[in-house]
Short mmCIF file of the C-alpha atoms (twelve columns), coordinates in Angstrom:
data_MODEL
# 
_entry.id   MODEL 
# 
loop_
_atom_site.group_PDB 
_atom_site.id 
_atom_site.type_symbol 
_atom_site.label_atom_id 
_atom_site.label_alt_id 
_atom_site.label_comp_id 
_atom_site.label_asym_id 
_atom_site.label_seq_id 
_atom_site.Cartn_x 
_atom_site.Cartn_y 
_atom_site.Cartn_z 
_atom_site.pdbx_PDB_model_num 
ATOM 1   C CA . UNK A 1   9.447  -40.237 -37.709 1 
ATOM 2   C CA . UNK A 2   8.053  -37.219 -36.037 1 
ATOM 3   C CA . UNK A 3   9.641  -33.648 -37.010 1 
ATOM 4   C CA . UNK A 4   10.877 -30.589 -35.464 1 
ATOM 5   C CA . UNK A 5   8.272  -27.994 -35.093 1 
ATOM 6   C CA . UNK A 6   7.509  -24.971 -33.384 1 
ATOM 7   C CA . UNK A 7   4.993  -24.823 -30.238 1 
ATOM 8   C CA . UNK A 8   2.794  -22.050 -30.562 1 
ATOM 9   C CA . UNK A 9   2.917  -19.906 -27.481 1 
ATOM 10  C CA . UNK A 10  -0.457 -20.536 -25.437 1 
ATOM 11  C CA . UNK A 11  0.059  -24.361 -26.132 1 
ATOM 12  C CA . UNK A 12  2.055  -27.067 -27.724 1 
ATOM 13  C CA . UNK A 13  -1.116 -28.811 -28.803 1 
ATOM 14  C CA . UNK A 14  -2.226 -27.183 -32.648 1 
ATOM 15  C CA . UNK A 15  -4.588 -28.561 -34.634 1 
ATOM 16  C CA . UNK A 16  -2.097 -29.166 -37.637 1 
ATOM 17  C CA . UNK A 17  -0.110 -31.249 -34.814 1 
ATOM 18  C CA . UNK A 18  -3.390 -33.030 -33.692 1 
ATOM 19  C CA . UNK A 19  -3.486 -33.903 -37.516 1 
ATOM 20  C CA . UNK A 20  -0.012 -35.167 -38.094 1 
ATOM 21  C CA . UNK A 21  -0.704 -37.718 -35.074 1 
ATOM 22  C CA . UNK A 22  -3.311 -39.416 -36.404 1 
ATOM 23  C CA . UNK A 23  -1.182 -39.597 -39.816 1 
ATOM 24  C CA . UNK A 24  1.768  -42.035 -40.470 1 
ATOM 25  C CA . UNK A 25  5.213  -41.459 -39.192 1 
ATOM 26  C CA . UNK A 26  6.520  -40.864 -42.365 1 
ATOM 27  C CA . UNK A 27  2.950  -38.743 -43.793 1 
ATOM 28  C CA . UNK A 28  3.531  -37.160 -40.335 1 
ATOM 29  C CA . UNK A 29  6.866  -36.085 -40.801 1 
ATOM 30  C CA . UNK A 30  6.227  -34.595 -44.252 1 
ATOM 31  C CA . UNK A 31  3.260  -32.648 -43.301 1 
ATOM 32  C CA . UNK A 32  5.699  -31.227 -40.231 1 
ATOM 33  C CA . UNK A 33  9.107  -30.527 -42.572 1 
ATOM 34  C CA . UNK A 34  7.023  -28.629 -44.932 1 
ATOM 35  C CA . UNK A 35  5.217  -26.736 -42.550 1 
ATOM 36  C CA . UNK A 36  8.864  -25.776 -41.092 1 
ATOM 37  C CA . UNK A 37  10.460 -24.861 -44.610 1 
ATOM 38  C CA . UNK A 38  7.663  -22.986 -45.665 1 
ATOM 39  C CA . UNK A 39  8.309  -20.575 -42.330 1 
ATOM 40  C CA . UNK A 40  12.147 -20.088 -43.173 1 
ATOM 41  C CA . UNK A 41  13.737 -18.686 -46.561 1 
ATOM 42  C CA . UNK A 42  15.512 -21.270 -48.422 1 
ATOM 43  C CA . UNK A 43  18.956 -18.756 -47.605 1 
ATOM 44  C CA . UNK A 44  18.099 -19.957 -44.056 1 
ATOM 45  C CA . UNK A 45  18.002 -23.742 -44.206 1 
ATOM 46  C CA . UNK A 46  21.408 -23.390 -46.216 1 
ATOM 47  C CA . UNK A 47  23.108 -26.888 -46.203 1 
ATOM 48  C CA . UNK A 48  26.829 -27.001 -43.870 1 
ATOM 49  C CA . UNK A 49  28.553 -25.922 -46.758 1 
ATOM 50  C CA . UNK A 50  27.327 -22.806 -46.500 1 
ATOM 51  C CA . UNK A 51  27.788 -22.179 -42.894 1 
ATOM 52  C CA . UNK A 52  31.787 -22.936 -43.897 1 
ATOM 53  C CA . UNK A 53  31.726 -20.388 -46.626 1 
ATOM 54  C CA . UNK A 54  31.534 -17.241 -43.392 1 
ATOM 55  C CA . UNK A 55  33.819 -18.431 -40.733 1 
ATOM 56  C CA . UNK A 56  33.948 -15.459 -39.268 1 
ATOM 57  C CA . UNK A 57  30.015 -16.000 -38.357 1 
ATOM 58  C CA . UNK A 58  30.662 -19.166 -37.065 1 
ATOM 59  C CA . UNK A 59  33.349 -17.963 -34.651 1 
ATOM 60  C CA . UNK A 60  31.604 -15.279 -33.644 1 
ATOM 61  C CA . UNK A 61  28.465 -16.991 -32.178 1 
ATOM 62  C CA . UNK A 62  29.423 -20.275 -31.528 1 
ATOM 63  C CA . UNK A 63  33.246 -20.388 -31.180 1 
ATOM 64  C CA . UNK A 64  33.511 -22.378 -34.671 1 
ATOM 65  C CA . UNK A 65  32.178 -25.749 -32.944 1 
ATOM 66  C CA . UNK A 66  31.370 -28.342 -35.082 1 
ATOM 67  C CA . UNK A 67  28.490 -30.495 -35.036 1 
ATOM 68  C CA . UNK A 68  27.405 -33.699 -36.778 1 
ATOM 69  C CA . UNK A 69  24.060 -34.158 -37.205 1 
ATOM 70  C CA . UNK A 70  22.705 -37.798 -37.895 1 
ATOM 71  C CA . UNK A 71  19.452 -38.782 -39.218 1 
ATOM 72  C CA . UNK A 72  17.956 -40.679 -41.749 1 
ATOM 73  C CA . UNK A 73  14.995 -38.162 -42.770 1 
ATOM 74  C CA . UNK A 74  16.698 -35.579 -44.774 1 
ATOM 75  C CA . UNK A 75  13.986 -32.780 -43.908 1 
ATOM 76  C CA . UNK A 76  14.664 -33.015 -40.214 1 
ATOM 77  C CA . UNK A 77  18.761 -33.145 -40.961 1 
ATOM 78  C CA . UNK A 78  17.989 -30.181 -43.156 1 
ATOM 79  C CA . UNK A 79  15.676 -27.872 -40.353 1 
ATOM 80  C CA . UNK A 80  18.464 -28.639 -37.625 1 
ATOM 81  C CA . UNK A 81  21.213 -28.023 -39.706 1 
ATOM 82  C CA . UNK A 82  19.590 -24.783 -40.792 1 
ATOM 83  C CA . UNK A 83  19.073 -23.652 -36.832 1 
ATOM 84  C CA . UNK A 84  22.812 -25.022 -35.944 1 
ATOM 85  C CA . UNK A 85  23.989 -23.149 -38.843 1 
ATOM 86  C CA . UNK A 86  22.170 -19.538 -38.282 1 
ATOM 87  C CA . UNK A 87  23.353 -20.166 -34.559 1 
ATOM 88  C CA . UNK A 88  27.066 -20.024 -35.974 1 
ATOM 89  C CA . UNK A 89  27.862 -23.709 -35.660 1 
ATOM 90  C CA . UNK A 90  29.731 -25.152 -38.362 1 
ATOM 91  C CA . UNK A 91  27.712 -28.592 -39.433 1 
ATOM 92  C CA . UNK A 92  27.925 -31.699 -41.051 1 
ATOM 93  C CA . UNK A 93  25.434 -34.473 -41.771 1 
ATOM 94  C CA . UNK A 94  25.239 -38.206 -42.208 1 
ATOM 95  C CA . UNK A 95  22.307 -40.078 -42.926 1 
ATOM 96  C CA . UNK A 96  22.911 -43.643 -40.957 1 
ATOM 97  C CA . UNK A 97  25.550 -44.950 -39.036 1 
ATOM 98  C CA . UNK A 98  28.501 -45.988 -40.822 1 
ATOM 99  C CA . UNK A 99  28.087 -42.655 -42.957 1 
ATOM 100 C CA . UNK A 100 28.017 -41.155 -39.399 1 
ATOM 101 C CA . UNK A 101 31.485 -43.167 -37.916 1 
ATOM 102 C CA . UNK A 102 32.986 -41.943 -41.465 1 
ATOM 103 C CA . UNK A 103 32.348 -38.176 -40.938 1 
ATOM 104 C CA . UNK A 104 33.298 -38.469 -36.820 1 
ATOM 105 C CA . UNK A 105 36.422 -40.163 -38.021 1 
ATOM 106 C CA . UNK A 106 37.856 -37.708 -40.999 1 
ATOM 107 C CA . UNK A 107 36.741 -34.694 -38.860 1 
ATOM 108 C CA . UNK A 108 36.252 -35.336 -35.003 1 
ATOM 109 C CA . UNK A 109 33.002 -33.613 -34.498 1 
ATOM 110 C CA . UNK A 110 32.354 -31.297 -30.964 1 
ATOM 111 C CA . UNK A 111 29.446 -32.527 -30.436 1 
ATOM 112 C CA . UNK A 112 27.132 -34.992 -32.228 1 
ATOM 113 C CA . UNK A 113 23.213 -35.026 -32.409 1 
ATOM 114 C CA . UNK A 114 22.261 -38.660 -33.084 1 
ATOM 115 C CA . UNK A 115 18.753 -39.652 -34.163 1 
ATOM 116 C CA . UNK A 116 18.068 -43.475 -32.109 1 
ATOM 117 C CA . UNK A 117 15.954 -44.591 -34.866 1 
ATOM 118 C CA . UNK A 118 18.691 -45.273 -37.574 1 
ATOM 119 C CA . UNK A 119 17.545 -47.652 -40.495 1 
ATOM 120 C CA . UNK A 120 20.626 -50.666 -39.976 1 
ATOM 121 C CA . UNK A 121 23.137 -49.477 -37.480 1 
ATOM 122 C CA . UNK A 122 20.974 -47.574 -34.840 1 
ATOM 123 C CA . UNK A 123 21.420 -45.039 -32.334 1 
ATOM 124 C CA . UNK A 124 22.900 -46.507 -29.516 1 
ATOM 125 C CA . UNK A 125 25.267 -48.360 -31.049 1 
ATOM 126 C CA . UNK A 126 26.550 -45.232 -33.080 1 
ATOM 127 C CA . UNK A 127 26.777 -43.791 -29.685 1 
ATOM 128 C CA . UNK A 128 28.151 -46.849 -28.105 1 
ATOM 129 C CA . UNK A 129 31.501 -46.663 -31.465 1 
ATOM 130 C CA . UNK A 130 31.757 -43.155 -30.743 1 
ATOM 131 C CA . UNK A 131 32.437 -43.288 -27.222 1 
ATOM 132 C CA . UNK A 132 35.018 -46.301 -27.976 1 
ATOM 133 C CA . UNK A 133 36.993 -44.035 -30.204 1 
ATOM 134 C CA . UNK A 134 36.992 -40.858 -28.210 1 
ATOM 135 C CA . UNK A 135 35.033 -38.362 -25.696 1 
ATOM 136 C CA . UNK A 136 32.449 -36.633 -27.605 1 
ATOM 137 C CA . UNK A 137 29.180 -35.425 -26.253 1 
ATOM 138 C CA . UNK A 138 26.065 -36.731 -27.693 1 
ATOM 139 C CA . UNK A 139 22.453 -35.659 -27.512 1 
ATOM 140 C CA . UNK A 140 20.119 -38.324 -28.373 1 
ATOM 141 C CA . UNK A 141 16.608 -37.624 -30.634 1 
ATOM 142 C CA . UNK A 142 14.139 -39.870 -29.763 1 
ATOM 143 C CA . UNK A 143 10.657 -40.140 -31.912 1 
ATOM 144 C CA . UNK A 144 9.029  -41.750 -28.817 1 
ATOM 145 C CA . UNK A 145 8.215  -40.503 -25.294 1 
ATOM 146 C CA . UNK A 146 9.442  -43.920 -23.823 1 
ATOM 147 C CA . UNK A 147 10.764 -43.582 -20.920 1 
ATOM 148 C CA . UNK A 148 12.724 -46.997 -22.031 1 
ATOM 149 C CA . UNK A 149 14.608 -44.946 -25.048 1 
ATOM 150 C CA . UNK A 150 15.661 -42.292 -23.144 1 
ATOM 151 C CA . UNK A 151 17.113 -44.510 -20.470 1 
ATOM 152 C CA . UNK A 152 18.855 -46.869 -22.848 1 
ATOM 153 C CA . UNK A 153 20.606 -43.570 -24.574 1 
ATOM 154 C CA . UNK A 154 21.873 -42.163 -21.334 1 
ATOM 155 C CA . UNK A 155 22.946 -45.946 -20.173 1 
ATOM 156 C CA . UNK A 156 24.848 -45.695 -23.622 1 
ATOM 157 C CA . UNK A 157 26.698 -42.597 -22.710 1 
ATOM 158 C CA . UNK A 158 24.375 -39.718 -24.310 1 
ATOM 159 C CA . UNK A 159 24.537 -36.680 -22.349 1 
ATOM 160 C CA . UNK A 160 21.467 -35.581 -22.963 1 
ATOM 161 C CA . UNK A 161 18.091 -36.186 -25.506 1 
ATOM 162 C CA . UNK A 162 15.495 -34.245 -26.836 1 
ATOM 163 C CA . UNK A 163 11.767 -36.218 -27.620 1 
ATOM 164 C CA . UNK A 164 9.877  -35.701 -31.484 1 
ATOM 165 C CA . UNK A 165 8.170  -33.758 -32.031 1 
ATOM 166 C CA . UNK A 166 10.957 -30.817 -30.811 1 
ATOM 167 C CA . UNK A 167 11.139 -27.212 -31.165 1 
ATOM 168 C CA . UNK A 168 14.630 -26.609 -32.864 1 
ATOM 169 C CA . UNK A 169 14.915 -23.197 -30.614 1 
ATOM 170 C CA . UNK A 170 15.283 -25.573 -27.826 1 
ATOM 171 C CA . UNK A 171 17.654 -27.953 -29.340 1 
ATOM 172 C CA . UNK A 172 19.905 -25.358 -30.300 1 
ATOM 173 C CA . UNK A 173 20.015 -24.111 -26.153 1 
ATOM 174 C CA . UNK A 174 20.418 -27.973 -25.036 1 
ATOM 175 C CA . UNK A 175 23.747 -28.034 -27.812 1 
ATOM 176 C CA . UNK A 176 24.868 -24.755 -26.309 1 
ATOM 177 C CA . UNK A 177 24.448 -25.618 -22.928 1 
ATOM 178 C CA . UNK A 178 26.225 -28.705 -23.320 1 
ATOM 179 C CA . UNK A 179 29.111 -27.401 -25.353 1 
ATOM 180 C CA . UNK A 180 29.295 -24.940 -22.413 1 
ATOM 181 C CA . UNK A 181 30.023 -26.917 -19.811 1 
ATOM 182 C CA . UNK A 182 32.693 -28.844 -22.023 1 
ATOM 183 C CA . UNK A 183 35.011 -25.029 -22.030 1 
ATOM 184 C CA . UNK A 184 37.265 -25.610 -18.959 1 
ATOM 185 C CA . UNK A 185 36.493 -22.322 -16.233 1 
ATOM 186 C CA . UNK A 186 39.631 -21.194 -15.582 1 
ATOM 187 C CA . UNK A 187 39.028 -20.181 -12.000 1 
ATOM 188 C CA . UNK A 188 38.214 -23.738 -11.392 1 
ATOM 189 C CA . UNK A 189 40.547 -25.490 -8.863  1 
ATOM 190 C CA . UNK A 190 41.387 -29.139 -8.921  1 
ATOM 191 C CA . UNK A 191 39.352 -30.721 -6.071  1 
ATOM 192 C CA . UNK A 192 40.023 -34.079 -4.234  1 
ATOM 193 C CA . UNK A 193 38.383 -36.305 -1.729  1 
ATOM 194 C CA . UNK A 194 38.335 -40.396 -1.288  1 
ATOM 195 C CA . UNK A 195 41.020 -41.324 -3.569  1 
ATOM 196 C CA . UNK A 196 39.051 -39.430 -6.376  1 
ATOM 197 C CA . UNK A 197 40.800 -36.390 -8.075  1 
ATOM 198 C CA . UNK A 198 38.738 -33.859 -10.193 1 
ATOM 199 C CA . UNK A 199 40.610 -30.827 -12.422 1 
ATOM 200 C CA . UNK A 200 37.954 -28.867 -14.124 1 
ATOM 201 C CA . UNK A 201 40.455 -26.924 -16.415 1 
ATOM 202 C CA . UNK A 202 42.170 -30.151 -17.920 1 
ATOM 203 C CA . UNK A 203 38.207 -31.817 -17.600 1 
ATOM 204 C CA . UNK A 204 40.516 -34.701 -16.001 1 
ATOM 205 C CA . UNK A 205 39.198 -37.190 -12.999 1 
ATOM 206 C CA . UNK A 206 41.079 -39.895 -11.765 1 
ATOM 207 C CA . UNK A 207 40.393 -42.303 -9.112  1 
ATOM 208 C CA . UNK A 208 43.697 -43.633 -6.789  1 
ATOM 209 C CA . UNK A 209 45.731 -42.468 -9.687  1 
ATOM 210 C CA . UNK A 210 43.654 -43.576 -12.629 1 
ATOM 211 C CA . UNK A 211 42.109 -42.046 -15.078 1 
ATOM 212 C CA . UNK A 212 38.188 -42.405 -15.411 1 
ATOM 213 C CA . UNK A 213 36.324 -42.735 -18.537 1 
ATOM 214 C CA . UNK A 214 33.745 -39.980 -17.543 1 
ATOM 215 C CA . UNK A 215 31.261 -38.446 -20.146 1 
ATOM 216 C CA . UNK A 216 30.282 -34.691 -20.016 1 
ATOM 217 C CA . UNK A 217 27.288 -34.974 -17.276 1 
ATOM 218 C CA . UNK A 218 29.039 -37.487 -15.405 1 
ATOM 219 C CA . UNK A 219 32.006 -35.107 -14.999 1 
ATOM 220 C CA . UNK A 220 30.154 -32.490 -14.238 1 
ATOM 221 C CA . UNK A 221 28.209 -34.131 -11.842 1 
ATOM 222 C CA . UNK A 222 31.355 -35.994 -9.760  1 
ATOM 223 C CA . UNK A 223 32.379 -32.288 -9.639  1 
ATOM 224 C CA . UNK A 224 29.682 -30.573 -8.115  1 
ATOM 225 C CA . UNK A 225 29.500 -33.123 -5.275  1 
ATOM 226 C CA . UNK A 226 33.081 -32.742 -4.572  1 
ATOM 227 C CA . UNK A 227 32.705 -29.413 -4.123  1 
ATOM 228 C CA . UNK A 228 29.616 -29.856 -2.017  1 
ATOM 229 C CA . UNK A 229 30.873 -33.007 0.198   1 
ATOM 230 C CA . UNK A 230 27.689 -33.916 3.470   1 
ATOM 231 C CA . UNK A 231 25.416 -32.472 1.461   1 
ATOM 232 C CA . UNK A 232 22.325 -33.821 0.327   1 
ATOM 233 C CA . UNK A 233 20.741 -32.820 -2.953  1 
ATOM 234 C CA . UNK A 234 17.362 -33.540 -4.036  1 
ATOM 235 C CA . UNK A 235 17.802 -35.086 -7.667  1 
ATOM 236 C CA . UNK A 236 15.735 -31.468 -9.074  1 
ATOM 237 C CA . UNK A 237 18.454 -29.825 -6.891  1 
ATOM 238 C CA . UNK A 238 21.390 -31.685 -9.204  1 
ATOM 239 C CA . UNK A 239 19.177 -31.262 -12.738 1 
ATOM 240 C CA . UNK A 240 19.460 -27.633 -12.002 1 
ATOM 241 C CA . UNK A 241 22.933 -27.004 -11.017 1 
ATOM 242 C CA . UNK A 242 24.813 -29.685 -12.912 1 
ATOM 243 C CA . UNK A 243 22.243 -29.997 -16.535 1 
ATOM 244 C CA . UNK A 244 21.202 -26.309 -16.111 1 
ATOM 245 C CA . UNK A 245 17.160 -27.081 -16.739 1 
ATOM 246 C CA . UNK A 246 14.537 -25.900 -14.149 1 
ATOM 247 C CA . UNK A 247 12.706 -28.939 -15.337 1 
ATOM 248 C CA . UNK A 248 12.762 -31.749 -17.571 1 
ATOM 249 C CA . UNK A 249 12.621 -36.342 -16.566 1 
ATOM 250 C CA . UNK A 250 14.422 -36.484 -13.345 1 
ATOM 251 C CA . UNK A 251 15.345 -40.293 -14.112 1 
ATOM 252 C CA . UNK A 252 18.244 -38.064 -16.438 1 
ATOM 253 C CA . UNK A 253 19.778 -37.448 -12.533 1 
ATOM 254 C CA . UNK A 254 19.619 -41.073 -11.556 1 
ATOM 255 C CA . UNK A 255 20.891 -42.860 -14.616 1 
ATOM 256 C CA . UNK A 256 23.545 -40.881 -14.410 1 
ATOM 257 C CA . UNK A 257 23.951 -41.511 -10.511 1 
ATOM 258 C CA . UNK A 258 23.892 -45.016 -11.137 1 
ATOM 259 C CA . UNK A 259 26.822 -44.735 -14.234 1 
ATOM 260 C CA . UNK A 260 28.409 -42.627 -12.276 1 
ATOM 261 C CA . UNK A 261 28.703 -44.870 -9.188  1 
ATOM 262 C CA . UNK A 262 29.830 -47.916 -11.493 1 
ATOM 263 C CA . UNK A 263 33.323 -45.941 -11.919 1 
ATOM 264 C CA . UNK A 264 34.102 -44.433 -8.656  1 
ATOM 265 C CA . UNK A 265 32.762 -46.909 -5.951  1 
ATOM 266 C CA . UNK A 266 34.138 -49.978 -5.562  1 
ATOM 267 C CA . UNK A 267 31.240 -51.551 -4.786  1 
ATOM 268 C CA . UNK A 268 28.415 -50.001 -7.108  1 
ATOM 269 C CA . UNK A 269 25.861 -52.240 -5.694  1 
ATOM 270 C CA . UNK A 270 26.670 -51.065 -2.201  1 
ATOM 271 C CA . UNK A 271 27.740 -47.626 -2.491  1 
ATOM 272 C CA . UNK A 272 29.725 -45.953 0.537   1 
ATOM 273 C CA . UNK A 273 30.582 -42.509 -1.701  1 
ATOM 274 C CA . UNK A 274 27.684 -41.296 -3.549  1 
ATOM 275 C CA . UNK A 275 24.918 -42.399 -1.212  1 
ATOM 276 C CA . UNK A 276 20.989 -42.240 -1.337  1 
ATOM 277 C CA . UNK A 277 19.601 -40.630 1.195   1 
ATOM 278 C CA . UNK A 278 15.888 -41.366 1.179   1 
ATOM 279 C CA . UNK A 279 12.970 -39.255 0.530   1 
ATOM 280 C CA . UNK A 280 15.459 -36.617 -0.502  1 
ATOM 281 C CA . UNK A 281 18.079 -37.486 -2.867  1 
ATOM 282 C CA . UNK A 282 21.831 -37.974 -2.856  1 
ATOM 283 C CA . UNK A 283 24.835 -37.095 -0.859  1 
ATOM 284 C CA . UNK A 284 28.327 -37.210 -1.260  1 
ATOM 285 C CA . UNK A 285 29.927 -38.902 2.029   1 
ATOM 286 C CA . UNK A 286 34.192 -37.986 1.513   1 
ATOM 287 C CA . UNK A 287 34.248 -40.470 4.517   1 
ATOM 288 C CA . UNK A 288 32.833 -43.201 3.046   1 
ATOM 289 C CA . UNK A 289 30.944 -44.282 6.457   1 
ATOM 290 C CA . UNK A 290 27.049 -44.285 5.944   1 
ATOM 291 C CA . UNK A 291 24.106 -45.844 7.843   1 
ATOM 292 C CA . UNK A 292 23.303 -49.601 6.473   1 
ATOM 293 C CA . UNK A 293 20.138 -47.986 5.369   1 
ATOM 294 C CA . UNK A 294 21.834 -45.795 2.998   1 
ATOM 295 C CA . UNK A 295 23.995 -48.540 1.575   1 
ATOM 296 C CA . UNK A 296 21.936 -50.402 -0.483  1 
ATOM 297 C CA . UNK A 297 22.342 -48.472 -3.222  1 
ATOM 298 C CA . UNK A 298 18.947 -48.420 -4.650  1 
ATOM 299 C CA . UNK A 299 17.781 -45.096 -6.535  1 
ATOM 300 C CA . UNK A 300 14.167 -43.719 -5.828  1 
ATOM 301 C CA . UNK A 301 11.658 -42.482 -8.099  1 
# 
């Protein structure tokens, strides 16, 4: 399993990382954690039970969220930990996946960063337990580049995943930026088109009546096209309004067009609400009329 590390500035490409890929995963990984502990004081990659012992710091930055961090390499749960903790997030760790259901169960977590590959129990079905007991966002680590993986954790329900080797820095803004679009805006009105009923401050949809089992991103993402209803967004358009990122895998946007369409259309295979409209992206049609062209449902790219 690949580690967290830091790019260096000019490139992401250093000879000690050329080194650790031609080394085993586990020789790899290593090489990588003590690379990252030498950088830091021990004070600074302080376990979770020190980021309890100051909860003032931990309301201060981060609004006292807590996170549950789950992997089986201890160095890795250690270096995110540390970052989560210095950030002012309160955090515990498990180290596979019952350990993992344990912790989530005697204190719901706010968010949970899940490694996929878990020795026994892995990832996805973590993810998949998780979601059955209760809304929690999720952001998947992946040791491969696959596009596969990443698909398969976002088809689970993750709301977002980060590829070994990672900078921590950057895992730290993707949990922030998801726990900050789980805060309800105030100013937010309830919105409501089709039979489909969206309150931002209660972070509530409902379709004729019924609640939907939405996660974060899909939420988010049924909300920006109500508010934008005949317009067509390209899908970079919808990863930087609704995920916040000026780049990143734009198959993110259409897995999560494709859940998203499996709860609100009643045909999902023939959408008529959230249509494609080719060569640019998607639009949201309140009408539910579109061209036969548009209707087949099937996602580009």
């Amino acid at each position: 399993m690949h580690q967290p590390h830091e790019p260096t500035p000019a490139s992401r490409t250093t000879p000690q990382a050329a080194t650790s890929r031609t080394a085993t995963p586990r020789a790899a990984s290593s090489q990588a954690a003590t690379s990252e502990a030498a950088a830091h004081a021990a004070p600074q990659l302080a376990p979770h039970a020190d980021a309890d012992a100051d909860p003032h710091a931990a309301f201060r930055s981060a609004g006292g969220a807590r996170i549950l961090v789950v992997d089986d390499d201890p160095t890795v749960a250690e270096v995110v930990s540390g970052y989560l903790g210095r950030a002012g997030y309160r955090v515990d760790r498990a180290g596979d996946g019952p350990d993992a259901l344990a912790r989530a169960a005697a204190r719901w977590p706010d968010l949970v960063v899940l490694d996929l590959m878990l020795p026994g129990m892995d990832g996805l079905e973590v993810c998949r337990r998780l979601r059955d007991r209760g809304p929690v966002p999720v952001i998947m680590l992946t040791a491969r580049g696959d596009e596969d993986d990443r698909i398969m954790g976002l088809e689970v329900g993750a709301d977002d995943y980060v590829t070994k080797p990672f900078s921590p820095r950057e895992l730290v803004l993707r949990v922030e930026s998801v726990l900050r679009r789980t805060r309800p805006a105030a100013a937010a009105r309830p919105m409501g088109a089709a039979g489909l009923s969206v309150d931002p401050a209660a972070r509530r949809a409902t379709k004729q009546g019924t609640e939907l089992a939405l996660t974060l991103r899909e939420f988010d993402l049924l909300s920006f096209l109500l508010r934008h209803p005949g317009r067509a967004f390209a899908r970079e358009d919808l990863m930087r309004e609704v995920w916040g990122w000026d780049f990143g895998d734009l198959s993110t946007v259409t897995v999560h067009v494709r859940r998203l369409r499996g709860k609100v259309e009643d045909d999902p295979a023939r959408p008529r609400l959230i249509q494609t409209v080719w060569g640019v992206g998607y639009r949201f049609d309140p009408t539910g009329d579109a061209p036969d062209a548009d209707r087949t449902g099937a996602d580009h790219g």
